[in-house]
PDB file with one MODEL, atoms N, CA, C and O in Angstrom:
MODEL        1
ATOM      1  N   UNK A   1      17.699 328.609-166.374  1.00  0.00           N
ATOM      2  CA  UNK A   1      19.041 329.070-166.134  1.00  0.00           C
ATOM      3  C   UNK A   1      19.338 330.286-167.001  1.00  0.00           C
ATOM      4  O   UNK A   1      18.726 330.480-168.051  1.00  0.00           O
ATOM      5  N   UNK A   2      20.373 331.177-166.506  1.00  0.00           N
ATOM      6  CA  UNK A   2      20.293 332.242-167.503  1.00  0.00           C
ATOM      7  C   UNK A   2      21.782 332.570-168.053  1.00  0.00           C
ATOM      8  O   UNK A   2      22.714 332.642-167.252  1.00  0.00           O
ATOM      9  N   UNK A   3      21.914 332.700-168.973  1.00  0.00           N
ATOM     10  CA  UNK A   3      23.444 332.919-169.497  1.00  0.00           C
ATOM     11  C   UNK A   3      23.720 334.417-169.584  1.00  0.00           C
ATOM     12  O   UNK A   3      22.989 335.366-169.301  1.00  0.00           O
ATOM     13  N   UNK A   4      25.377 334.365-170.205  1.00  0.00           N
ATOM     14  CA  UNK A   4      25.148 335.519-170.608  1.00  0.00           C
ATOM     15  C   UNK A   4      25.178 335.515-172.103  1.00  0.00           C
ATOM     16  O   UNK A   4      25.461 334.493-172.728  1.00  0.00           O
ATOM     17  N   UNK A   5      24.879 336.688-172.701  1.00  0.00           N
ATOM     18  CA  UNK A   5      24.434 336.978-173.871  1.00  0.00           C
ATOM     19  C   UNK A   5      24.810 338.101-174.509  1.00  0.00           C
ATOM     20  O   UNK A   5      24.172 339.120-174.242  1.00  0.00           O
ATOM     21  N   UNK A   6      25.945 338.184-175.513  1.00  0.00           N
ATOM     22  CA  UNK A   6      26.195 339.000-176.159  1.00  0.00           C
ATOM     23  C   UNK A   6      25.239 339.889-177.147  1.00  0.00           C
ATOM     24  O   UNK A   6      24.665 339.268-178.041  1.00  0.00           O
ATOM     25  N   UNK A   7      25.092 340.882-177.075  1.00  0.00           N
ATOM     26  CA  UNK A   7      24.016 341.831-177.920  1.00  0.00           C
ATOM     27  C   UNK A   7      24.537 341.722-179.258  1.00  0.00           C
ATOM     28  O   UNK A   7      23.954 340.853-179.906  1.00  0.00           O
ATOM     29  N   UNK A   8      25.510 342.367-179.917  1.00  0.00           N
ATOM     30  CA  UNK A   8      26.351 341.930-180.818  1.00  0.00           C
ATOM     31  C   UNK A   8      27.018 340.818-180.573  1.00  0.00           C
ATOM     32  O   UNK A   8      27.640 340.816-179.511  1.00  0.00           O
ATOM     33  N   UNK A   9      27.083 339.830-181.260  1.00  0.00           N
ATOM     34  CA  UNK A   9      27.799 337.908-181.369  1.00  0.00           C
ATOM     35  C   UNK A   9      29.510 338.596-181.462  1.00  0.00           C
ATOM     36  O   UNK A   9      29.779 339.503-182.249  1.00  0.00           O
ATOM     37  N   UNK A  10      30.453 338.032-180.599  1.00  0.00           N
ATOM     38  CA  UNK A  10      31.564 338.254-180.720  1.00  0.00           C
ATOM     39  C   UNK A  10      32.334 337.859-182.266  1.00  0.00           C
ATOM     40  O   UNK A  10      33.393 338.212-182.784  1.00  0.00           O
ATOM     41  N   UNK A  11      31.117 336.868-182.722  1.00  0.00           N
ATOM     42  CA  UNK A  11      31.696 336.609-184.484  1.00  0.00           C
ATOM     43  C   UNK A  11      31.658 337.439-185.160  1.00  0.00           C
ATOM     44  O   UNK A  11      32.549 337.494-186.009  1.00  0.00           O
ATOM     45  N   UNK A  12      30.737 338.380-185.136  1.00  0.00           N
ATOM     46  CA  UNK A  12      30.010 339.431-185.727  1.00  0.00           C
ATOM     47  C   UNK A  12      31.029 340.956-185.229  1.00  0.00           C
ATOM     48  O   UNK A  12      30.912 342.028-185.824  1.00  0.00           O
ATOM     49  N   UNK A  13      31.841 340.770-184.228  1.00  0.00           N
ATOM     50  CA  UNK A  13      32.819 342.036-184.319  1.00  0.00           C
ATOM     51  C   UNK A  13      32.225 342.613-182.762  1.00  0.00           C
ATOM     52  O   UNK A  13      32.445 343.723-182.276  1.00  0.00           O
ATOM     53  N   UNK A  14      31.632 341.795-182.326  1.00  0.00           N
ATOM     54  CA  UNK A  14      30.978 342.559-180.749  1.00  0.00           C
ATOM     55  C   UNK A  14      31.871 341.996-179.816  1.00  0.00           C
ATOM     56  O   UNK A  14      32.483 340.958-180.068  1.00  0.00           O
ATOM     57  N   UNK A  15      32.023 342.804-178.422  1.00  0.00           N
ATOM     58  CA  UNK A  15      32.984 342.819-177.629  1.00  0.00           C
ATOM     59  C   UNK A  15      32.354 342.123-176.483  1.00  0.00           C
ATOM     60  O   UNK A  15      31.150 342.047-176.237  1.00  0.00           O
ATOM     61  N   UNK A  16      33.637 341.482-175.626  1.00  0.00           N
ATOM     62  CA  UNK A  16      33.058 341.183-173.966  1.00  0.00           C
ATOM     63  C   UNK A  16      32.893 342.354-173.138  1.00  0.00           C
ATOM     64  O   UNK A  16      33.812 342.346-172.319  1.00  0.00           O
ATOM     65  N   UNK A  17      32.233 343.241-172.993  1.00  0.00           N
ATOM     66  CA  UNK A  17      32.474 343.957-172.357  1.00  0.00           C
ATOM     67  C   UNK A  17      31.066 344.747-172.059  1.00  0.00           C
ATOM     68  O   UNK A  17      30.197 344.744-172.931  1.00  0.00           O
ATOM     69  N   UNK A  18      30.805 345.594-170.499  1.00  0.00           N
ATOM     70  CA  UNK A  18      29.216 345.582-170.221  1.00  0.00           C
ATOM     71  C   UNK A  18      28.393 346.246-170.982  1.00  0.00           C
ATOM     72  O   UNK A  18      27.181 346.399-170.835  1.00  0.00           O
ATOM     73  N   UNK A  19      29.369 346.800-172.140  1.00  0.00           N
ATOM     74  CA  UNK A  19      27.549 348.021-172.772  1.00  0.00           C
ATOM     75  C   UNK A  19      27.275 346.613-174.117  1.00  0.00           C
ATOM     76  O   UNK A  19      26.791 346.958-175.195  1.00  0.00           O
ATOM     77  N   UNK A  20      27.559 345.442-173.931  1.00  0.00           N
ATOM     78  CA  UNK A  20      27.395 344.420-175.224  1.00  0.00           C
ATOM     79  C   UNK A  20      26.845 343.306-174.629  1.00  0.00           C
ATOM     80  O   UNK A  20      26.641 342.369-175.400  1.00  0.00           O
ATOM     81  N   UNK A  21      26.446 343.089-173.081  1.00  0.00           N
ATOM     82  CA  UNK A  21      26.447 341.402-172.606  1.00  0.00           C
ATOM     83  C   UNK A  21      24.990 341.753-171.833  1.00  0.00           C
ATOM     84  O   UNK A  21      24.591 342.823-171.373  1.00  0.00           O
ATOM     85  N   UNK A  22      24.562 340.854-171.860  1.00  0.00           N
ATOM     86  CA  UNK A  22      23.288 340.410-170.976  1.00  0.00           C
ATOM     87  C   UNK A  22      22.582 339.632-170.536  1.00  0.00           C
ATOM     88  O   UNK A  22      22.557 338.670-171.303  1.00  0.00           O
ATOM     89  N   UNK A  23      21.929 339.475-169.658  1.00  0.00           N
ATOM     90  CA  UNK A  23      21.245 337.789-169.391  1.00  0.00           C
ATOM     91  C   UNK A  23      20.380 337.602-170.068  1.00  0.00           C
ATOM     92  O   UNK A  23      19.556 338.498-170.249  1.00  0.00           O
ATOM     93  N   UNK A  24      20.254 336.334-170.701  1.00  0.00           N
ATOM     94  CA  UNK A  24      19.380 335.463-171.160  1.00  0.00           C
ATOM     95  C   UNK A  24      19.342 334.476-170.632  1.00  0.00           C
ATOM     96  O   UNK A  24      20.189 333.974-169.893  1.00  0.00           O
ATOM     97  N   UNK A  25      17.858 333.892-171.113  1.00  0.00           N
ATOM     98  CA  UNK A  25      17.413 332.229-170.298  1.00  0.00           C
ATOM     99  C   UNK A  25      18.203 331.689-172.035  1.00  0.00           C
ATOM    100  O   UNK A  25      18.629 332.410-172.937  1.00  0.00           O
ATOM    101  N   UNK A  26      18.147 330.418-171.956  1.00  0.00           N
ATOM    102  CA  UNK A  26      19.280 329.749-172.453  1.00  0.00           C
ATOM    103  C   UNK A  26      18.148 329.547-173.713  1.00  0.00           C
ATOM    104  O   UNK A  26      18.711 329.605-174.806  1.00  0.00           O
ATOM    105  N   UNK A  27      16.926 329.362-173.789  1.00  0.00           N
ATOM    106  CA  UNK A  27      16.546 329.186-174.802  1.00  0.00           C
ATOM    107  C   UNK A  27      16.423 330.431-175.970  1.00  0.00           C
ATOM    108  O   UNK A  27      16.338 330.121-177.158  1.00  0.00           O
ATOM    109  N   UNK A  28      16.420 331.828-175.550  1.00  0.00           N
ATOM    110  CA  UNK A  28      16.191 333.216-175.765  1.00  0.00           C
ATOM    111  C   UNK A  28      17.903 333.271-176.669  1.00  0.00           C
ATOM    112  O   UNK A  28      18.097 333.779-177.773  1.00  0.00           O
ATOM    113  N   UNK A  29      18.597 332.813-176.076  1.00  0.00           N
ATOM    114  CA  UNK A  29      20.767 332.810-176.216  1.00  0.00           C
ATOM    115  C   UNK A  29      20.456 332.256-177.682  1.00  0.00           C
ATOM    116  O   UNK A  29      20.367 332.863-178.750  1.00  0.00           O
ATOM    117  N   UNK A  30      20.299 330.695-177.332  1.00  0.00           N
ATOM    118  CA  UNK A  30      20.726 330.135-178.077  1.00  0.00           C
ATOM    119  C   UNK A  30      19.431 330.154-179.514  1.00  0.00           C
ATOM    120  O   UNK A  30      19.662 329.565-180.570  1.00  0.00           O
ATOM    121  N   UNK A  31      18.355 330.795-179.306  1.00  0.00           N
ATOM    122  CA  UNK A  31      17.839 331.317-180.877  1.00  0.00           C
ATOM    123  C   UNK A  31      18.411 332.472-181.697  1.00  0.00           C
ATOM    124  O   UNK A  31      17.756 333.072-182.550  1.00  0.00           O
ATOM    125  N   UNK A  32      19.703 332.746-181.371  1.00  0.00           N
ATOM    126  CA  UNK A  32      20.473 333.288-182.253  1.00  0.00           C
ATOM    127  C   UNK A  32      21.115 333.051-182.619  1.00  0.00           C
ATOM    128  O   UNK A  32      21.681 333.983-183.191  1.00  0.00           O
ATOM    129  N   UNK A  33      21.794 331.700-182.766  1.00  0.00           N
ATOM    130  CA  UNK A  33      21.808 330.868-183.317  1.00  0.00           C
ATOM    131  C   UNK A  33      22.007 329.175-183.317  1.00  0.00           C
ATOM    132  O   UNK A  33      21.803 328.359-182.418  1.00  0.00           O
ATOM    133  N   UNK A  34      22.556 328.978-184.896  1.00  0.00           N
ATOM    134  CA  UNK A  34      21.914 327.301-184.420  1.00  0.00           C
ATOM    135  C   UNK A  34      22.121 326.128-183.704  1.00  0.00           C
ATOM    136  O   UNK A  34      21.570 325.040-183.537  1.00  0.00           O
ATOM    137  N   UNK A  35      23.304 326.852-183.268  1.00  0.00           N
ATOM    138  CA  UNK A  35      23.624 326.211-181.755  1.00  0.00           C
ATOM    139  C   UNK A  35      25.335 326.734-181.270  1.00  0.00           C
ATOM    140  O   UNK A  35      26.250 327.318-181.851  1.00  0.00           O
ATOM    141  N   UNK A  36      25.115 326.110-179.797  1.00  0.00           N
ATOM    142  CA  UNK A  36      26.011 327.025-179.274  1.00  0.00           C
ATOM    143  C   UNK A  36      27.685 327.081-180.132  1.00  0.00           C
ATOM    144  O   UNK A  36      28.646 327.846-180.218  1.00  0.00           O
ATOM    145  N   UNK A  37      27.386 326.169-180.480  1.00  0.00           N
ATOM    146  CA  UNK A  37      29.288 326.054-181.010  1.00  0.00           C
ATOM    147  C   UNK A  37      29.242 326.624-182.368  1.00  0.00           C
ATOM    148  O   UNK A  37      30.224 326.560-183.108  1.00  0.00           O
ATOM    149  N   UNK A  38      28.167 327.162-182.708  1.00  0.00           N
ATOM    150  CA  UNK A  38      27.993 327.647-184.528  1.00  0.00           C
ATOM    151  C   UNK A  38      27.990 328.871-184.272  1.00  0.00           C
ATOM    152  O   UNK A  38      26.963 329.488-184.554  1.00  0.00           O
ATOM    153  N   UNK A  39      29.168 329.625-183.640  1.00  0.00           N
ATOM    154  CA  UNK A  39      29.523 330.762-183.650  1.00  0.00           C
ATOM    155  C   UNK A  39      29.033 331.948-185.023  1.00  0.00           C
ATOM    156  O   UNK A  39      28.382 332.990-185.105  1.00  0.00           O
ATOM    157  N   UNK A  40      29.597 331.274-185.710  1.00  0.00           N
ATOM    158  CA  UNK A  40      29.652 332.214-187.253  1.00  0.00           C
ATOM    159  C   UNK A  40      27.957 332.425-187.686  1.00  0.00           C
ATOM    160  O   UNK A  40      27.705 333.441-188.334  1.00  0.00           O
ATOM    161  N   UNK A  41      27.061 331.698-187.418  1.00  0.00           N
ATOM    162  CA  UNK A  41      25.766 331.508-187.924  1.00  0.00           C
ATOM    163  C   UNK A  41      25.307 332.745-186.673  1.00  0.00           C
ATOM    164  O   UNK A  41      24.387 333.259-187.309  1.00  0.00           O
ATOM    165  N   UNK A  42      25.329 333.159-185.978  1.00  0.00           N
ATOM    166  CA  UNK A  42      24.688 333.668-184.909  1.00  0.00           C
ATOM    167  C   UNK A  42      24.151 335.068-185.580  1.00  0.00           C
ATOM    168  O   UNK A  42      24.798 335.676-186.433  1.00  0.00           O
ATOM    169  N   UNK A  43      22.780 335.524-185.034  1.00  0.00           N
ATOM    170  CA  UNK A  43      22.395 336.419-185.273  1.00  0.00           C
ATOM    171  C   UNK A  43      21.856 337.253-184.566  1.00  0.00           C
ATOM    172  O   UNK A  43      21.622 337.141-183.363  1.00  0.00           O
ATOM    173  N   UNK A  44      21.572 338.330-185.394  1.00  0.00           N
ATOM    174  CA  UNK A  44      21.559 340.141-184.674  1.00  0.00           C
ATOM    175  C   UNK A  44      19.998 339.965-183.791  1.00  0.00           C
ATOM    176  O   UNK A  44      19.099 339.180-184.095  1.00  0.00           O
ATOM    177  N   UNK A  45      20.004 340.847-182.747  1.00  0.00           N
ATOM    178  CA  UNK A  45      18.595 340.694-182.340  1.00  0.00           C
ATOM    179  C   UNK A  45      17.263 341.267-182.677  1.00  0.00           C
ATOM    180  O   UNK A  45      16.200 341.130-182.071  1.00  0.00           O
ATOM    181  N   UNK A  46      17.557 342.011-183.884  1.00  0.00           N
ATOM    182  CA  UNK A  46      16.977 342.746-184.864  1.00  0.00           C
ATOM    183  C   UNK A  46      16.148 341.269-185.633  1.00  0.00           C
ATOM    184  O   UNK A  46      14.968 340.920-185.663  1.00  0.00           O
ATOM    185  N   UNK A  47      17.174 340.782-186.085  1.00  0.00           N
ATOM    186  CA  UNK A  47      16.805 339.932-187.609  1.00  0.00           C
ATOM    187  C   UNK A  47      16.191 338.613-186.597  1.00  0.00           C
ATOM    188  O   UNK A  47      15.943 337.505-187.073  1.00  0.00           O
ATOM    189  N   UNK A  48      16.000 338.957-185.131  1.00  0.00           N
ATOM    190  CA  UNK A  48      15.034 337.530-184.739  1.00  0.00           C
ATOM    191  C   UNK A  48      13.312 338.017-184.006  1.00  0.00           C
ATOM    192  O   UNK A  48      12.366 337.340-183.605  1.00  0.00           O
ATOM    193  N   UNK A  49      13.570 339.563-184.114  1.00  0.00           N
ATOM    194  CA  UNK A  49      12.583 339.983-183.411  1.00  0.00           C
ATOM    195  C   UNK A  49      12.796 340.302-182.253  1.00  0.00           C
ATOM    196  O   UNK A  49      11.802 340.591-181.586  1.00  0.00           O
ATOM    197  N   UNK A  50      14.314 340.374-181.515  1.00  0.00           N
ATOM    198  CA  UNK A  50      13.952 340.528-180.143  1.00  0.00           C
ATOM    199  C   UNK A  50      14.294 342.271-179.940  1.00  0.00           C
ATOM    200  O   UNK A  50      14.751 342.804-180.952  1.00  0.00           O
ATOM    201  N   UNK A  51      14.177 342.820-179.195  1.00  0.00           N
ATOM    202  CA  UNK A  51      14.047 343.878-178.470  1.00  0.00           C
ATOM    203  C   UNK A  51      15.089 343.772-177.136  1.00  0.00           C
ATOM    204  O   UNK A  51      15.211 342.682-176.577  1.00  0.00           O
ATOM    205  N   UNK A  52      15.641 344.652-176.779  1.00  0.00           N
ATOM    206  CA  UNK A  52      16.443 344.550-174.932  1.00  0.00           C
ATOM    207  C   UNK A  52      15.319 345.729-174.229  1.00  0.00           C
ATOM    208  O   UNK A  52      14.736 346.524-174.966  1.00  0.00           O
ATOM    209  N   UNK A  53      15.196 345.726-173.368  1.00  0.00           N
ATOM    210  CA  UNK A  53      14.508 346.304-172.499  1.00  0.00           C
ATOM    211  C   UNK A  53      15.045 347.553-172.094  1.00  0.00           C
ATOM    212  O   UNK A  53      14.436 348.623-172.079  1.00  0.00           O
ATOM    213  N   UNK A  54      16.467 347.312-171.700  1.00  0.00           N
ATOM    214  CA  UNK A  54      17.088 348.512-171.527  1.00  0.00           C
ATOM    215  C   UNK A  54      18.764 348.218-171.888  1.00  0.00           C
ATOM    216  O   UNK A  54      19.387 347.157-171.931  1.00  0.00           O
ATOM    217  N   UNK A  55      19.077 349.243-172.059  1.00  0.00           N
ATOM    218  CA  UNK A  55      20.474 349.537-172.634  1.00  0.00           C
ATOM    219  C   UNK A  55      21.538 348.976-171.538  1.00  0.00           C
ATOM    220  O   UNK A  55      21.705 349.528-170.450  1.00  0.00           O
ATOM    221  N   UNK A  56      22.132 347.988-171.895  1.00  0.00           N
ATOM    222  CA  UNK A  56      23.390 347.220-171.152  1.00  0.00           C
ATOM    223  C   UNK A  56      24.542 348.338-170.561  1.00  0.00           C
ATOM    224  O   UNK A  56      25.431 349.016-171.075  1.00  0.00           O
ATOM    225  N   UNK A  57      24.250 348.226-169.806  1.00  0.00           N
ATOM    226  CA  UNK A  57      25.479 349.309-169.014  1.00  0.00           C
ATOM    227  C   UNK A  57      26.279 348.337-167.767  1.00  0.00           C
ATOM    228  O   UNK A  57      25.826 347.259-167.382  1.00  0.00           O
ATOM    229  N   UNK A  58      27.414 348.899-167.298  1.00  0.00           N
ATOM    230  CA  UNK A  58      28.309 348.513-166.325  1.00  0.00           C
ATOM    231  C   UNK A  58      27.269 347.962-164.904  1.00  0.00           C
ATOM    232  O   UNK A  58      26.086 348.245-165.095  1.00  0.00           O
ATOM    233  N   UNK A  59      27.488 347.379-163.815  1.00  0.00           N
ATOM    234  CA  UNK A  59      26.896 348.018-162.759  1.00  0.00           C
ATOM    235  C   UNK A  59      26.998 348.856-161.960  1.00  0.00           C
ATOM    236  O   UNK A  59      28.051 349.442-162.210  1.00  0.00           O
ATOM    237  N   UNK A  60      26.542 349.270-161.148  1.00  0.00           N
ATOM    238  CA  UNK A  60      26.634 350.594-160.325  1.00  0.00           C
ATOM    239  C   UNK A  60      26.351 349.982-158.999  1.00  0.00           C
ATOM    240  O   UNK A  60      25.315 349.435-158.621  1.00  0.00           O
ATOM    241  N   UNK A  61      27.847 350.247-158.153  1.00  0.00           N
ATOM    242  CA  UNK A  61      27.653 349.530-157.368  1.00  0.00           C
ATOM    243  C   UNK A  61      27.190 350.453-156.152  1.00  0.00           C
ATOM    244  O   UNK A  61      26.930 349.800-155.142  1.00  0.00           O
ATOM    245  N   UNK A  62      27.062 351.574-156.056  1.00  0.00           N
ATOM    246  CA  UNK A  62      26.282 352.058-155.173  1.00  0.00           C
ATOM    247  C   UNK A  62      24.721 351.304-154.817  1.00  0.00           C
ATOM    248  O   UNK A  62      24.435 350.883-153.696  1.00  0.00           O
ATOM    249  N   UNK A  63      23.923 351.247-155.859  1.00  0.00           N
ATOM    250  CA  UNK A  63      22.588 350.432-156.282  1.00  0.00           C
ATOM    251  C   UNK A  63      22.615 349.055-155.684  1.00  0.00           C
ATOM    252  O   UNK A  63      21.706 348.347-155.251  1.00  0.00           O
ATOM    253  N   UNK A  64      23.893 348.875-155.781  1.00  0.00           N
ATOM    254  CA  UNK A  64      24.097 346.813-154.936  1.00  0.00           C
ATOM    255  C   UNK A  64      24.554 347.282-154.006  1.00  0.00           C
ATOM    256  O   UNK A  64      24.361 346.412-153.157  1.00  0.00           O
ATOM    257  N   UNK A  65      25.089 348.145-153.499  1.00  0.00           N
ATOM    258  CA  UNK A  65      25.233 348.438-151.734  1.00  0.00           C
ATOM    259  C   UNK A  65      23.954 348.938-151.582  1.00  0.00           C
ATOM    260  O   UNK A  65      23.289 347.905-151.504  1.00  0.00           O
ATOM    261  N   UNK A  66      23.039 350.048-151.473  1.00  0.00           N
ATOM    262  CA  UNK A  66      21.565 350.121-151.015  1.00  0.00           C
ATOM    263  C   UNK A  66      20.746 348.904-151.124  1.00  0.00           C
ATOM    264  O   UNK A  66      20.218 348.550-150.070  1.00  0.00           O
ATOM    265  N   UNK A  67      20.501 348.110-152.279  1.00  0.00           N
ATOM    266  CA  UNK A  67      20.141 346.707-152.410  1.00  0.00           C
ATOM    267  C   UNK A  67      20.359 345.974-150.900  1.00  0.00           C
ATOM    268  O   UNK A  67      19.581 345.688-149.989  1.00  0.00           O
ATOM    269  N   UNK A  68      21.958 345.802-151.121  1.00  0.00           N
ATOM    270  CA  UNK A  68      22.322 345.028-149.753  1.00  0.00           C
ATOM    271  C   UNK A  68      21.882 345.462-148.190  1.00  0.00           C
ATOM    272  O   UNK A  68      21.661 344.734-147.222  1.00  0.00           O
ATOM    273  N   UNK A  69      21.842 346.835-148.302  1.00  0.00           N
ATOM    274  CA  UNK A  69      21.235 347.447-146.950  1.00  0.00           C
ATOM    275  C   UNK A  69      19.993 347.211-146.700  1.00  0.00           C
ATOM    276  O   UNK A  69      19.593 346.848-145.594  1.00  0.00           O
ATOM    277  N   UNK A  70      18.999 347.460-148.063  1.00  0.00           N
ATOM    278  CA  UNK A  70      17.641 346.753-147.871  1.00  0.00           C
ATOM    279  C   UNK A  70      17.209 345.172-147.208  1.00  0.00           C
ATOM    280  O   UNK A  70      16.570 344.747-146.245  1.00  0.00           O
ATOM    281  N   UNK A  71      17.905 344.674-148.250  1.00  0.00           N
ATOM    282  CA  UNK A  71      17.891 343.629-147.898  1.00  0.00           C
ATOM    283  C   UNK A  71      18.432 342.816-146.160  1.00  0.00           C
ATOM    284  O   UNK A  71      17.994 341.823-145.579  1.00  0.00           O
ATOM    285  N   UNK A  72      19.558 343.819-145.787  1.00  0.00           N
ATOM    286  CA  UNK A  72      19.621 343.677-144.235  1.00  0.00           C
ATOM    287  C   UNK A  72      18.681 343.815-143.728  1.00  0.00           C
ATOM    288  O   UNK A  72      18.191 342.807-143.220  1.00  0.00           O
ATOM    289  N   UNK A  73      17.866 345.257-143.586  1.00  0.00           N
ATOM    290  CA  UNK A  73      16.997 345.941-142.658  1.00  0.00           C
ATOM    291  C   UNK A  73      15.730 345.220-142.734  1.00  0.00           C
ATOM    292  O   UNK A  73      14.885 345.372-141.852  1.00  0.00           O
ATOM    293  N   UNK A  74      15.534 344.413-143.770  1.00  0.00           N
ATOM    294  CA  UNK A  74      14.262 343.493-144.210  1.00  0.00           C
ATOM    295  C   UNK A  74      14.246 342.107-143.325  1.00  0.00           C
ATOM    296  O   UNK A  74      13.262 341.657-142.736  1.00  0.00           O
ATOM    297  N   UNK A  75      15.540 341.545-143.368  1.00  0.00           N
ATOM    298  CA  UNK A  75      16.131 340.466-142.344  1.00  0.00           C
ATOM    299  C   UNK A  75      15.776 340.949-140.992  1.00  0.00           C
ATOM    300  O   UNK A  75      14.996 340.354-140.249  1.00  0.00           O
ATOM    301  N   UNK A  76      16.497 342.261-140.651  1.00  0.00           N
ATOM    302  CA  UNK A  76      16.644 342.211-139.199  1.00  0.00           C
ATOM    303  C   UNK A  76      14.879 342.540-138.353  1.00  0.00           C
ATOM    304  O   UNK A  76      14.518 342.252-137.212  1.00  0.00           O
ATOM    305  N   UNK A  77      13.888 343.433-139.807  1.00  0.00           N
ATOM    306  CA  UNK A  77      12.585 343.632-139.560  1.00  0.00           C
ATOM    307  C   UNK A  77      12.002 342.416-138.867  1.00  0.00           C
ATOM    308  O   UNK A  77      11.298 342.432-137.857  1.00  0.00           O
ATOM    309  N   UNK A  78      12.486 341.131-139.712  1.00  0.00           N
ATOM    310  CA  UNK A  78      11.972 340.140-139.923  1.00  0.00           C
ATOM    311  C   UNK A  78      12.127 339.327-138.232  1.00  0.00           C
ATOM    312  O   UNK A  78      11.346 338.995-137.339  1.00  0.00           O
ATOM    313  N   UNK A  79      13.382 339.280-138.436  1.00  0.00           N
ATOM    314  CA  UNK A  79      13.495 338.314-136.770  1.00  0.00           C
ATOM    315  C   UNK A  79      13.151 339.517-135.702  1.00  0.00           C
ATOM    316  O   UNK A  79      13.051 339.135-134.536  1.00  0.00           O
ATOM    317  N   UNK A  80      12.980 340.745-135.917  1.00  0.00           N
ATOM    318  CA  UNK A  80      12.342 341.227-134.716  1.00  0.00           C
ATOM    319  C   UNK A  80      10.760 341.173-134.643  1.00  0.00           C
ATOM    320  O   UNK A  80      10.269 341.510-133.566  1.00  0.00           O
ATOM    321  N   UNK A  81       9.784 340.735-135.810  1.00  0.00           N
ATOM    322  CA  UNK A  81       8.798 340.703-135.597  1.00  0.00           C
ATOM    323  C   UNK A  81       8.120 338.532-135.278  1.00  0.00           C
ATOM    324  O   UNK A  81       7.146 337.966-134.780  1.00  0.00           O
ATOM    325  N   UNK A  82       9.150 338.222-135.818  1.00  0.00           N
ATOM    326  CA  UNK A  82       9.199 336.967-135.843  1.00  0.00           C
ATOM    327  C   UNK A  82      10.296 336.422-134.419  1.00  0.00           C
ATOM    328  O   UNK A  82      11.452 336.512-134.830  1.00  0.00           O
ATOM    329  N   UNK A  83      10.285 336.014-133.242  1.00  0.00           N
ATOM    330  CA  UNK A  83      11.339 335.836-132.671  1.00  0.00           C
ATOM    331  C   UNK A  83      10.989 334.003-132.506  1.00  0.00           C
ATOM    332  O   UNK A  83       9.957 333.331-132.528  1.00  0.00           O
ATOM    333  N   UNK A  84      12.141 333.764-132.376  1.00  0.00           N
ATOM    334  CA  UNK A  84      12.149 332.356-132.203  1.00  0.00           C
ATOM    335  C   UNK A  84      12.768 331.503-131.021  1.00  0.00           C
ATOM    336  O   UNK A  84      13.979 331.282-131.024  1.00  0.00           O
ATOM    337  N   UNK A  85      11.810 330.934-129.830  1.00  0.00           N
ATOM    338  CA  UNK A  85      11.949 330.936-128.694  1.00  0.00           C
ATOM    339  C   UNK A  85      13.081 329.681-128.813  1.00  0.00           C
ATOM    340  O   UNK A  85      12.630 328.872-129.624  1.00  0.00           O
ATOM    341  N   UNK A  86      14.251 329.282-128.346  1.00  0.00           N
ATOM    342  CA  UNK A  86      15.118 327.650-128.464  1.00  0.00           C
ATOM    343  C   UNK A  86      14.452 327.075-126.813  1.00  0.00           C
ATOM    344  O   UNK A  86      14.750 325.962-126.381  1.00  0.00           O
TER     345      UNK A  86
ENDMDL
END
């Protein structure tokens, strides 16, 4: 399952907001700290070793409308090469 995941811990002075949040699988979340309700203990992703891949930004929803178009034209590829006699 994947949560979300503050880059900076909101204890720590970090915000809800998209250039600070990201998904994590729940075990990745919660090794920052020692558990979910121990807000104040939570730590930087520096001081655990982790790395982000890429820089948390807003989405862009142009990118999820082409997505979505793909994903149509892939469907409709699909039942025209696949037809299904009732």
């Amino acid at each position: 399952h994947l949560t979300l995941d503050h880059v900076i811990p909101r204890s720590k002075g970090g915000t809800h907001t998209w250039d600070n949040v990201v998904t994590a699988c729940e075990k990745c979340n919660s090794s920052k700290g020692e558990s979910p309700s121990d807000r104040l203990r939570q730590r930087l992703l520096h001081e655990i070793g982790m790395v982000l891949r890429t820089k948390p930004k807003a989405p862009m929803h142009p990118a999820l409308a082409q997505l979505s178009e793909g994903i149509a034209f892939a469907e409709q590829f699909w039942k025209e090469q696949h037809p299904v006699d009732l």
